[in-house]
N, C-alpha and C positions, 0 to 999 in steps of 0.2 A: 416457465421454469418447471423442473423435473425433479422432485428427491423421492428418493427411495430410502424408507426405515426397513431395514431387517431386522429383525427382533428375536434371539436365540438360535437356537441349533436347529439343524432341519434332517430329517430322515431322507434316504438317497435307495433306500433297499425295495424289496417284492411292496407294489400299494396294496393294501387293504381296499376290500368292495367301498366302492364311495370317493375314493381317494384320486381316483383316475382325472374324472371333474376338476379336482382343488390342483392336481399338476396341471390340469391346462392353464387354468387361473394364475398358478406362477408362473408357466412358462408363459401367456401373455405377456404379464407384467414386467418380466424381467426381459421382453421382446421388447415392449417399450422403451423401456430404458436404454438400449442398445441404440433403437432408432434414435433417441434421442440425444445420442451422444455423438450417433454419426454425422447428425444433421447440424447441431450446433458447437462438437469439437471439447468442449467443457463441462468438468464432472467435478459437483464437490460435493465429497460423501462420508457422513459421519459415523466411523466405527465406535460403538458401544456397547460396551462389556458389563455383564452383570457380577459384580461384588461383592455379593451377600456370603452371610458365612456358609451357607447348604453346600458352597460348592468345594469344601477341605471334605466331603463325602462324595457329592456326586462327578468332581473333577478333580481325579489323587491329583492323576499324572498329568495336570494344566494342558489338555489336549485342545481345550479351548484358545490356549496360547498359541499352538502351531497350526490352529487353522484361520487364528489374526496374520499371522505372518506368512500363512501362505491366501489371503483376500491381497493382503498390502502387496506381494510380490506378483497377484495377478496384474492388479492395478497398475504398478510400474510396467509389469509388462507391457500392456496395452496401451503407456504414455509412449512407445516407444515404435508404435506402427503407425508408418505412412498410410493413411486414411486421404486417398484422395488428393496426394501433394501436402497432409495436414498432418501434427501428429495433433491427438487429444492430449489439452491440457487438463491433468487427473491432481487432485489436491485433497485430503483424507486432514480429519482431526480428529486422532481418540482422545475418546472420555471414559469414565468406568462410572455407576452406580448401583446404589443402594437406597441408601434414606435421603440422597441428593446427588444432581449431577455434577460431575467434578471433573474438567477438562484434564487430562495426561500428556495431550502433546497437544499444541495450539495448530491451526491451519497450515499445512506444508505440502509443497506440488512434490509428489511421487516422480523417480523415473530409476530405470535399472543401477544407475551407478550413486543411488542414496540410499536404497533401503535401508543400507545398512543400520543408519540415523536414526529407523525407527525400533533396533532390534530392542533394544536398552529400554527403555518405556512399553513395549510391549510383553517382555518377560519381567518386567514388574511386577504384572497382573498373578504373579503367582502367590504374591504376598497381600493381594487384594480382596479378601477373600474372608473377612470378618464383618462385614455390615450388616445391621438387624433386621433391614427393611429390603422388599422387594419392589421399589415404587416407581410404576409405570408411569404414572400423570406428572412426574417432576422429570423423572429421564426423559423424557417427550417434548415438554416443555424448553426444556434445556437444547435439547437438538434441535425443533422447530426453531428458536432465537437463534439459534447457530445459523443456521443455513438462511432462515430469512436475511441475513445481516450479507450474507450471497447473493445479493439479490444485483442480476445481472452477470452472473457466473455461470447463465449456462443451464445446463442440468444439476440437478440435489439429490440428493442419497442420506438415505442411514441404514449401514448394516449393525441390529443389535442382534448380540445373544442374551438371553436367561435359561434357569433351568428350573425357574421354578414360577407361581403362579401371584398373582398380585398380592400383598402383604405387608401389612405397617404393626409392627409392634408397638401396645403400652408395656409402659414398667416403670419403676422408682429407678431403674438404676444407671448406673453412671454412665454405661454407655449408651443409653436412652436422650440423657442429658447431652453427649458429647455429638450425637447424629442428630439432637433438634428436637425440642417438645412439642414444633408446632407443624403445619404445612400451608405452602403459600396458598393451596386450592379448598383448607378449609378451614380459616381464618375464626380464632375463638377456643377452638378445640386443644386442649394441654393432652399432650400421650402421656404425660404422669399420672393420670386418673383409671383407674381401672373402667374398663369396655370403651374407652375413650377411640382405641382401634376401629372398630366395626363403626361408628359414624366415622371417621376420618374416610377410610374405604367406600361407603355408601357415597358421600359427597365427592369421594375420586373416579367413582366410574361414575359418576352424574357429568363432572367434572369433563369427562371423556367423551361420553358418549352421548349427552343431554345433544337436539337439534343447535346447530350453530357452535357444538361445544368445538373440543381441541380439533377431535377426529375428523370434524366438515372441517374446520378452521386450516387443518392440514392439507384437505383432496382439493378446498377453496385457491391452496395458495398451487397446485398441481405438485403435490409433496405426494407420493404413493408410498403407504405403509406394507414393507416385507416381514412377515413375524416369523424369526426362528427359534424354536421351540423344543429343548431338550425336554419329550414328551411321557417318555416313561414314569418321570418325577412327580407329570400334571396331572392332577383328575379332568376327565373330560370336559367338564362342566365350565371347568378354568380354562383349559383349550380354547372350548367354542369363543368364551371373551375374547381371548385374544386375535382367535380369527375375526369374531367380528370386527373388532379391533382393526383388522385390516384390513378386510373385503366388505365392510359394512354388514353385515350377516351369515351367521351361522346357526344353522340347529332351533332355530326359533327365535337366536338372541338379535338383537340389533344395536350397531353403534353408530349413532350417525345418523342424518336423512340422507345425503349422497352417494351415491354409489360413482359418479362420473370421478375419476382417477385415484378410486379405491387400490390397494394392494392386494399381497397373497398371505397366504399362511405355509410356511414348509415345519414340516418334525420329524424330528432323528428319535428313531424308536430308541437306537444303543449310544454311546456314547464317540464308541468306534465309526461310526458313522459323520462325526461333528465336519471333520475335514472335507469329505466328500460334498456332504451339504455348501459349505463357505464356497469352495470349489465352483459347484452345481451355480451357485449365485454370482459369481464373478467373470467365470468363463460364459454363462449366456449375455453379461451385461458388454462384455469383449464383441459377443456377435458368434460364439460358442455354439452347437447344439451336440448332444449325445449322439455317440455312435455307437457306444457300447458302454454299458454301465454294470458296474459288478463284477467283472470277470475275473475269474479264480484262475491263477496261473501257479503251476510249480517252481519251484527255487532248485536252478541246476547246483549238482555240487562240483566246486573244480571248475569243470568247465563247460561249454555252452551243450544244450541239451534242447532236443524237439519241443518237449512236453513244457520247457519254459520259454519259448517264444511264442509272443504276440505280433500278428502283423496287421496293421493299419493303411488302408490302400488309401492314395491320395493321387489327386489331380489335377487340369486346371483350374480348375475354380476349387478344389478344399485340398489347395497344398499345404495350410497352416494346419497343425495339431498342435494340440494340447494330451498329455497323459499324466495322471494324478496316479501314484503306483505306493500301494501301502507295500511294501518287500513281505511284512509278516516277524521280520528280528529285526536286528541290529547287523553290520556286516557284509552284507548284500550288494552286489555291484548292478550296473545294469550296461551292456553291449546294445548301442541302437546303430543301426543297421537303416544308411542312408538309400533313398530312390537309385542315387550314384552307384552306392555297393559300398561305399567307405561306412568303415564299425571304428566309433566314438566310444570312448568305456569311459560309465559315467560311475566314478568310484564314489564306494559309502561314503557319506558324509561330508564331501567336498563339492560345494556350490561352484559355477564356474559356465562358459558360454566358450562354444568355438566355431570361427569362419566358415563353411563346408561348401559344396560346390554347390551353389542355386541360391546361397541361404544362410542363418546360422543358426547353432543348435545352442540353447539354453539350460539350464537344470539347476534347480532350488532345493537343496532339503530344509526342511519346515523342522524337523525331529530327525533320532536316528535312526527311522526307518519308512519317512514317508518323502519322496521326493516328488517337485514336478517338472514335468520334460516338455519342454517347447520346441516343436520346429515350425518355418515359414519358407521350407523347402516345396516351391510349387514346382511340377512338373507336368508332360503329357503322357499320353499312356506311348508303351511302346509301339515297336512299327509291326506288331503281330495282335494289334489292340486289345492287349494283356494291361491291366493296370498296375499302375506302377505300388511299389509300397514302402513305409518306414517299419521296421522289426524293432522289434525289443526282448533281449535274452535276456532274464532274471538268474544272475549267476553268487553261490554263495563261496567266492574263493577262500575264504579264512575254514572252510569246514560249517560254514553254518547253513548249506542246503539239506535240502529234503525233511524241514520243516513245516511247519504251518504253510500253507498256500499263501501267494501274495493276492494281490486284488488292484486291477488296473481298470480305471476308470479313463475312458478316451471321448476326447470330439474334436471334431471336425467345424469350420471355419467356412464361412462361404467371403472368398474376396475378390467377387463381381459384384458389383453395383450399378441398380437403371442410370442413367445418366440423359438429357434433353439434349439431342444434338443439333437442335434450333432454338432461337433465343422463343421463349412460350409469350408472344405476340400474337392477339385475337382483330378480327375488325368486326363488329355490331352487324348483325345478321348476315354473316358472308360465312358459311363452309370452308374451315380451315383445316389441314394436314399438320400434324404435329408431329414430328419423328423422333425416334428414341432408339437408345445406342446402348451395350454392354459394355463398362470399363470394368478394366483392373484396380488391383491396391493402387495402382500407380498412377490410374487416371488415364490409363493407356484404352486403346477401343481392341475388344477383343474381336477376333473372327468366328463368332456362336456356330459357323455351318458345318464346321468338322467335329464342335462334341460329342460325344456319346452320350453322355446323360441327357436328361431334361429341361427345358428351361421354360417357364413361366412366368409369362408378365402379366399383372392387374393394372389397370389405372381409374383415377379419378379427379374433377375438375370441379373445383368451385369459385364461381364471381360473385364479385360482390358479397351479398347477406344472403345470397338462396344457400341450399341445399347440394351436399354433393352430389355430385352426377356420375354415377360409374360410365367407363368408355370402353368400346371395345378394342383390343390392341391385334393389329393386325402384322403379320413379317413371320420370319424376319424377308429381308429381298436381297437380292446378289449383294448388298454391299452393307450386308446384314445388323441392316438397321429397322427399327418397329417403326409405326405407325398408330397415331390414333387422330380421328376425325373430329371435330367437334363445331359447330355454330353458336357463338354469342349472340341470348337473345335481345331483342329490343329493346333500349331502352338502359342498358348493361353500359354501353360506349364511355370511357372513361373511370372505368369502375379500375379497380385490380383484382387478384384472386392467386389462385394456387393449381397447380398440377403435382397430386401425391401420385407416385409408382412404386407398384410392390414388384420384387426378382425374388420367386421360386427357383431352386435350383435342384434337382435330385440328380446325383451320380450314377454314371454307368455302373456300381454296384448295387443301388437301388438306394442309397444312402442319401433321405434328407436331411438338408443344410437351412440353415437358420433361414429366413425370407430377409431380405432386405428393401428395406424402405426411403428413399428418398422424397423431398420438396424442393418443388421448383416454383419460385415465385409468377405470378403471367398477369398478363397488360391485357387491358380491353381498349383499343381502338375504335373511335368512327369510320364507318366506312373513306375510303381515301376519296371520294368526288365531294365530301362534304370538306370547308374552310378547320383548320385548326389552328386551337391556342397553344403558343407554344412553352407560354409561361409557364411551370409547373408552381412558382410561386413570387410574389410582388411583394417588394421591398419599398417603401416610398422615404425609406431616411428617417432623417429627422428635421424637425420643425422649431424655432425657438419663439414662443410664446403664442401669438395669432398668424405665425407667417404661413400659409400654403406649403402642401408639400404637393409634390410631382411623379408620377412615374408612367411607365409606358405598358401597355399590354400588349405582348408580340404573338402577331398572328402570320400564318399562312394557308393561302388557297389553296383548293381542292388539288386535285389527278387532273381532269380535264375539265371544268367548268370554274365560273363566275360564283360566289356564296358572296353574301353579305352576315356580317355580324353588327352586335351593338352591346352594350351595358344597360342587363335590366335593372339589376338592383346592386348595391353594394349593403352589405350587413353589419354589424358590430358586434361583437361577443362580450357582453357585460359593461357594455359600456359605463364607467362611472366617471361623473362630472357633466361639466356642460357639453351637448353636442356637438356633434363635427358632421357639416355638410359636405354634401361631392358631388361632382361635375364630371361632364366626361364628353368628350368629341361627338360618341355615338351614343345616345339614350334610349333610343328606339327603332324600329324596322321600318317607319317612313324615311329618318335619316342615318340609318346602319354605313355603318362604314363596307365598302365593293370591295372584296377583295380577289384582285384576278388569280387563273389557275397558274396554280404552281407560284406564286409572286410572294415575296413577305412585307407584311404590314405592321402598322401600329393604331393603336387605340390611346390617347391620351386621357389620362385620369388626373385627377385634384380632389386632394382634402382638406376644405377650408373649416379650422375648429374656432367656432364662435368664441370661445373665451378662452383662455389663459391657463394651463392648468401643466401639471408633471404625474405622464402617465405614458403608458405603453395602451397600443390598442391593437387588438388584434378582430378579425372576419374573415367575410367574402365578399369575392367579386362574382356577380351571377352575371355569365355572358352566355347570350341566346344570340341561335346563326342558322342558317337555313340556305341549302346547295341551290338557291333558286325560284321563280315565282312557282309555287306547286307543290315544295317539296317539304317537308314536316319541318318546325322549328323543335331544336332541340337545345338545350342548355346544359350550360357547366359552371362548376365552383370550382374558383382559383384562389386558396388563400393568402392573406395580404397581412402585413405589418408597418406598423408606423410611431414612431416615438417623438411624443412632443414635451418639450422640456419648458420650465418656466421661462418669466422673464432674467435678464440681467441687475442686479440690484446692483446699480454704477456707483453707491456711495461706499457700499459694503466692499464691491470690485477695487475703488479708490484705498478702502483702508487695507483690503488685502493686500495689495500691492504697496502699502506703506511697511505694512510688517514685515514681506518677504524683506522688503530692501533694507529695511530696520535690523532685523535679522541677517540681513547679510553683511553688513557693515559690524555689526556688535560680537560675531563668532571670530574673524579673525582677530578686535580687540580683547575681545574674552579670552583665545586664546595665548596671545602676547602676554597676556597679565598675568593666566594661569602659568605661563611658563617661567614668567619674573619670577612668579610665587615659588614654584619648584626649583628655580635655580639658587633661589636666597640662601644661602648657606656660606657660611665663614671659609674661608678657603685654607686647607689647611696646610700647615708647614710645617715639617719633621725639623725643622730650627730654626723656628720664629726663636727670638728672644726679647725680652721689654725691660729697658731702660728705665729708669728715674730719677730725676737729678732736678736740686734746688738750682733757679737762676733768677738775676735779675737785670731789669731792664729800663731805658729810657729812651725818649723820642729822639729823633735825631734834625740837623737842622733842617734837611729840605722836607721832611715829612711836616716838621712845624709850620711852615709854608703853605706846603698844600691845606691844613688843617685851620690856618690863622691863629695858630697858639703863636706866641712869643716869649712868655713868661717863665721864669726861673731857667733858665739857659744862658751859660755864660760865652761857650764854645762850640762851634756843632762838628770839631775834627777830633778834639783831645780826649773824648772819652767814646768807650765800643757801647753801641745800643743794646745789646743785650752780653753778659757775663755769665758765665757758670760762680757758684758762692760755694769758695773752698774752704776748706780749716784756715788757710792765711789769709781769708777775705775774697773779693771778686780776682779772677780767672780765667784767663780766655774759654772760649766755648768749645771743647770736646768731649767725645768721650771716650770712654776706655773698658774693655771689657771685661773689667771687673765691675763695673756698675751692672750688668746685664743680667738675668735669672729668668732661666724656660718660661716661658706663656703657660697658663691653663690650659690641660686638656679638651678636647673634643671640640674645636675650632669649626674643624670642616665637616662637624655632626649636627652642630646647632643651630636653632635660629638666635638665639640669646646666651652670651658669656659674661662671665663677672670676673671683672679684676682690681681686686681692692675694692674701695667702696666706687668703681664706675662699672656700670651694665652695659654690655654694647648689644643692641639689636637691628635685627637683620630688617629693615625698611623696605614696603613695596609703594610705591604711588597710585593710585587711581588712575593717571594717564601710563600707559603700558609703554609707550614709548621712552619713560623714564626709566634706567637702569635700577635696582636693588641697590642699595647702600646701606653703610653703618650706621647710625644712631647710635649718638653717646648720650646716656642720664648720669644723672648727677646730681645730689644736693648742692652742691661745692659750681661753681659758673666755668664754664670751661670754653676751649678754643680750640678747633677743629686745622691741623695741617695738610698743605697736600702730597701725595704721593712723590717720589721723586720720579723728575723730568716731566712734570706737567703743572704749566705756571697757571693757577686757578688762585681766588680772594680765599680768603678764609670763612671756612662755613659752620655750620653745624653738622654737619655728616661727613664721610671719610668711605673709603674704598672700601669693601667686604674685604678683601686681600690688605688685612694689616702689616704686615712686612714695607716697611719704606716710609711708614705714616706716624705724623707726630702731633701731640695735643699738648695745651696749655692748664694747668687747672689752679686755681686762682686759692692759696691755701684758707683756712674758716680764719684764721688767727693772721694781724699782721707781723712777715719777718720780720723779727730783731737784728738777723745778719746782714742786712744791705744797707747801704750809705744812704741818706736821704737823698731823696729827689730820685732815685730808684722804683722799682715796683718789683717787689720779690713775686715769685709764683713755683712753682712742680714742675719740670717738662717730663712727659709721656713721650719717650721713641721706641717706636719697630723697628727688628733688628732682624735679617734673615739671610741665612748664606753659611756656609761649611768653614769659610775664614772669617771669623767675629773678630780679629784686629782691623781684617781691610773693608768690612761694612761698618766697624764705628770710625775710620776714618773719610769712608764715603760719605757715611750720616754727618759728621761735622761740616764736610763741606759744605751740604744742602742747608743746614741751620744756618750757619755763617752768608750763604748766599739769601736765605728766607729773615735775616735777623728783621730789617726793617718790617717785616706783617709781623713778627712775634710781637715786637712792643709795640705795635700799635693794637694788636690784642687784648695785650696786657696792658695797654692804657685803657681801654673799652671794659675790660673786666674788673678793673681796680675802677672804674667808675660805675660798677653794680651793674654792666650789661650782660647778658647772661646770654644772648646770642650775638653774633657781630653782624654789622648790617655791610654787607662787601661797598655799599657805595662811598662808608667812609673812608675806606680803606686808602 
């Protein structure tokens, strides 16, 4: 993995003696990163912005602002080129700090048609711009947890700015308190204590730069630190830290013991400069190099003018440009002037991208007066091999030329790439040919023999654990492709390795283009007369508790001879537990397994594990094989896995299996019940009404019969077994809607209604199969009727839906209005329906047809029984 911290502003103008050195240094670095973005596609890279309050002095005009949004809008850009059939996936997360790092926008993949997303949180940063502290060891910290937490993303990045030099304020006061008295890297230390600063600082660059501190901990994880440094603000002294900072030493300081994937240091002497710098950083990490840096161009007025065009020659290999163009005002338009001859007018202050012929042309204003212009218009030179070019007029149509000079910063793009146009396959001491091919952006194979410019290729090869081996590269050849020769030494045969190629490019105007670097993974092979395994890896399953596991090792013979192979050894990696023995067909070179040329074979294996255990086991298979009696034996490791599981515990498996099924039989009753439960509710009725009326009753002769009573009965025709008791005595049984008065509200809300001194509750049973029913209480002994049209004994409970349903209640006191040999009681009737005269003449029928259960009810309850048992019925 790859990150890059940039750390402040960087100078872009004339180097000072000395200086020359520290740009090659960044332009390595940030040549690095390029490659490694080509190579593995993914870049996540942490913009960090310094917060402190120096900068409402050193940054009125938040120019720091417009050179985040023009990194972020590089970065989209470059999500947005085919690299190879690829684009790169680019993902940026600002933070800003001070006294601590503070994330502003969490992880988000960049591409042209989002930047927008980031405008808003990045012009933020203008009001960010009060913090007391300058602290490097916590913004660092903050961004290493960032990016490590990337891990597998590819390449890493931090671009930071500050503009000033490391710094923690003490003080009492509140905003002392509000940014933190303490810090995580010097734990004890209160910054409310006066000099409390100067050790906090002492133990942050210890913190930093102590062996093994952040700084290795950084280059350890291949994090390369970029420092950008708004430098006018810093004393030297503070500089050099932060270079060291980067590149592990400067000027005598040191930070760090490693120097292996150290960064750079860039600084912007002026302020004016900040954009350039960001620029400078983002367009080399593209695959960027300068063509021209600095150029002072005039600002036509009206209209287009000599003295304000720039021209840019481009080719096949550096048809992509980049132009980063300060106008110098506000107003300023800019005429680019395609290879084609087609002029784009890229007006002030309107961002915007259009089709063109080859290509399409882009343009960003970052501010109102800094824009930057993209083309990926590749072309060849013409047929008089004149190079082609893109022009840019600086025209100021509102009246605002012949101002300040503008200042156009350009580069140029190399989009050829080495590419292997043979799979990088070696055999152990054989002289192999390796050929190599120029592509395009597109992955297309160029024809290098009619450039004009220069091209240069490096390479280099390494197996195994040696050392790289520089190659010489030979071509190109009529079908201009390279070459490089190489021999895998002895002893190599099955190893892997790599092939790096670097592509020099300089243009027929003398204009070097960034190098590009490629890797191409390569195979070490045995020579082909020797037997190979073909396995690249052994699976033996799994085993359940001492059972054997099995598998096979697939070989094939030489080119043109006989080999034999065998199994020297098989290993174990950490074996823990009891061990596991193995077997195998061929053990040895007296009984190695023949394997004819050209023929495929196997090698059978077993791993018998002595005891019982649950584990995973992993090693080697060491297989040794030799082309023949004569010929060297040489060996290979194939690794193997194998998962052996405990035994079955069959009583535990018996109860499991008791509960699934337990369990499955008890969810659908669970749920039947749970559903009675939720269904229980009173059903309600917009004219339920309830009756109650004095009547009395007696047994009649065939029910005496059945019962074996005989007693006090004279007749069993002459009198009705049950009476209504009227003002003139007993009364046939009806009734009449003047006895009736509304039920209780909330019927069909309840589980429990009261009417008069009876409760009715909503009853669930245990067995679910049982519907919901009413439950009548009562002090007073009462008698349960059934619904009409459903001939059922008389119970204790009654339908939820009381409409139709009638009860007996036995009064506390005996009538004085009934005849003797009677049994006086209440009757309870449900009354429900929109006609109340023709439901109480329906209800009298049903009484009249139920009369013989009423007074055998009421002979049950005037004998103290309080529920009725249906069998006497």
């Amino acid at each position: 993995m790859l990150v890059v911290a940039a750390v402040a502003a960087v100078g872009f103008g004339a180097l000072a003696p000395g200086d020359s050195a520290r740009a090659d240094v960044a332009d390595d670095t940030l040549q690095r990163i390029a490659n490694c973005l080509h190579n593995r596609h993914q870049l996540s890279i942490v913009l960090l912005i310094d917060a402190s309050g120096s900068l409402q002095t050193t940054d009125p005009d938040n120019d720091r602002i417009s050179a985040a949004r023009l990194a972020v809008s590089n970065f989209a850009s470059l999500a947005a080129i085919d690299d190879g059939g690829r684009k790169p996936e680019i993902e940026v997360l600002v933070a800003g700090f001070s006294s601590r790092f503070e994330v502003v926008v969490p992880w988000k993949s960049v591409a042209p048609d989002n930047v927008g997303e980031l405008e808003g949180p990045l012009l933020s940063f203008a009001t960010r711009n009060e913090g007391i502290d300058t602290d490097f060891p916590s913004a660092l910290v903050g961004a290493q947890r960032e990016l490590v937490a990337r891990e597998g993303r590819g390449c890493r990045a931090v671009l930071l700015f500050t503009d000033g030099k490391y710094d923690v304020v003490d003080s009492q006061s509140q905003a002392r308190v509000d940014a933190g008295l303490t810090k995580e890297y010097a734990p004890g230390i209160s910054l409310d204590e006066p000099g409390s600063s100067n050790q906090v600082e002492i133990l942050g660059r210890e913190y930093l730069c102590r062996r093994d501190g952040l700084a290795d901990q950084i280059r350890d994880e291949d994090i390369t630190l970029v420092t950008v440094a708004l430098s006018a603000r810093i004393d030297p002294i503070d500089q050099d830290f932060l270079r060291a900072l980067s590149e592990q030493a400067a000027n005598g300081q040191t930070c760090g013991a490693r120097r292996r994937g150290a960064g750079a240091y860039l600084a912007a002497a002026q302020l004016s400069e900040l954009k350039q710098q960001f620029n400078r950083v983002t367009t080399a990490i593209a695959g960027g190099r300068a063509a021209g840096a600095g150029r002072e161009v005039a600002v036509c007025t009206s209209s287009a003018c000599d003295e304000g065009r720039v021209a840019v020659p481009v080719d096949a290999a550096a048809g992509r440009v980049s132009l980063l163009v300060d106008t110098g005002a506000s107003g300023v338009d800019a005429d680019v002037q395609l290879p084609s001859g087609e002029t784009v007018t890229v007006k002030s202050g309107e961002s915007g991208s259009q089709p063109v012929e080859g290509g399409t042309l882009r343009w960003t204003w970052v501010d109102d007066r800094t824009v930057n212009i993209e083309s990926d218009v590749t072309t060849d030179d013409d047929a008089d091999g004149e190079a082609a070019e893109l022009a840019v007029t600086l025209i100021g149509r509102d009246g605002s030329g012949g101002g300040p000079p503008a200042r156009i910063d350009t580069f140029l793009y190399n989009d050829w790439a080495p590419e292997m146009f043979d799979d990088p396959v070696l055999l152990e001491g054989v002289p192999q040919t390796l050929r190599v091919h120029v592509v395009d952006a597109d992955g297309e194979p160029v024809a290098t023999d009619s450039y004009r410019g220069t091209i240069d290729f490096a390479a280099a090869i390494t197996v195994g654990d040696a050392e790289s081996v520089p190659l010489e590269v030979s071509g190109p050849d009529d079908a201009g492709r390279y070459a490089v020769t190489f021999e895998a030494p002895e002893g190599t045969g099955g190893s892997t390795g790599s092939v790096d190629l670097d592509l020099a490019v300089t243009t027929a105007q003398g204009i070097e283009l960034a190098p590009v670097q490629r890797r191409a993974d390569l195979e070490v092979r045995l020579p082909d007369v020797y037997p190979t395994v073909v396995s690249e890896r052994i699976d033996f399953g799994r085993s359940r508790d001492r059972a054997p596991a099995t598998a096979a090792l697939q070989l094939r013979g030489g080119r043109d001879r006989q080999g034999c192979l065998w199994i020297e050894d098989i290993t174990f990696d950490d074996l823990d537990g009891p061990a596991i023995e193995w077997s195998a067909t061929s053990t040895s070179a007296s009984d190695c397994e023949q394997v004819l040329a050209n023929a495929d074979d196997a090698i059978e294996l077993e791993l018998q594990p002595v005891d019982a255990a649950d584990r995973a086991v992993r090693g080697e298979v060491v297989v040794a094989f030799h082309a023949g009696e004569g010929t060297e034996t040489r060996r290979q490791s194939v690794p193997f896995e194998f998962r052996q599981l405990p035994p079955i515990d069959q009583g535990a498996r018996l109860g499991f299996f008791v509960a699934i099924l337990a369990g499955g039989l008890a969810a659908p009753l669970g749920a039947m019940w749970l559903m009675n439960r939720m269904l229980a509710r009173f059903a309600a009725a917009p004219t339920l009404n309830v009756a109650r009326i004095p009547v009395a009753a007696r047994l009649r002769f065939r029910q005496l019969m059945t019962l074996g009573v005989y007693e006090d009965v004279e007749s069993a025709d002459d009198l009705r077994s049950i009476a209504r008791v009227g003002a003139d005595g007993l009364e046939p049984l009806y009734l009449d809607p003047s006895d009736c008065r509304a039920f209780p509200d909330g019927t069909g809300r309840t589980r429990t209604v009261r009417f008069d001194e009876l409760t009715f509750k909503a009853r669930i049973e245990r067995n679910p199969f049982v519907p919901p029913y009413a439950k009548v209480d009562s002090d007073r002994p009462v008698a349960v009727g059934p619904r009409p049209g459903i001939d059922s004994t008389i119970t204790d409970a009654m339908p939820l839906a009381l409409a139709g349903s009638f009860f007996v209640v036995l009064p506390d006191t005996e009538r004085t209005d009934v005849p003797d040999g009677w049994f006086g009681a209440d009757l309870v009737v449900f009354l429900a329906g929109s006609d109340l005269a023709a439901e109480c003449v329906e209800m009298s029928r049903i009484l009249d047809e139920q009369a013989g259960r009423l007074v055998n009810a009421l002979r049950n309850l005037d004998a103290g029984i309080s529920t009725v048992d249906p069998a006497r019925v």
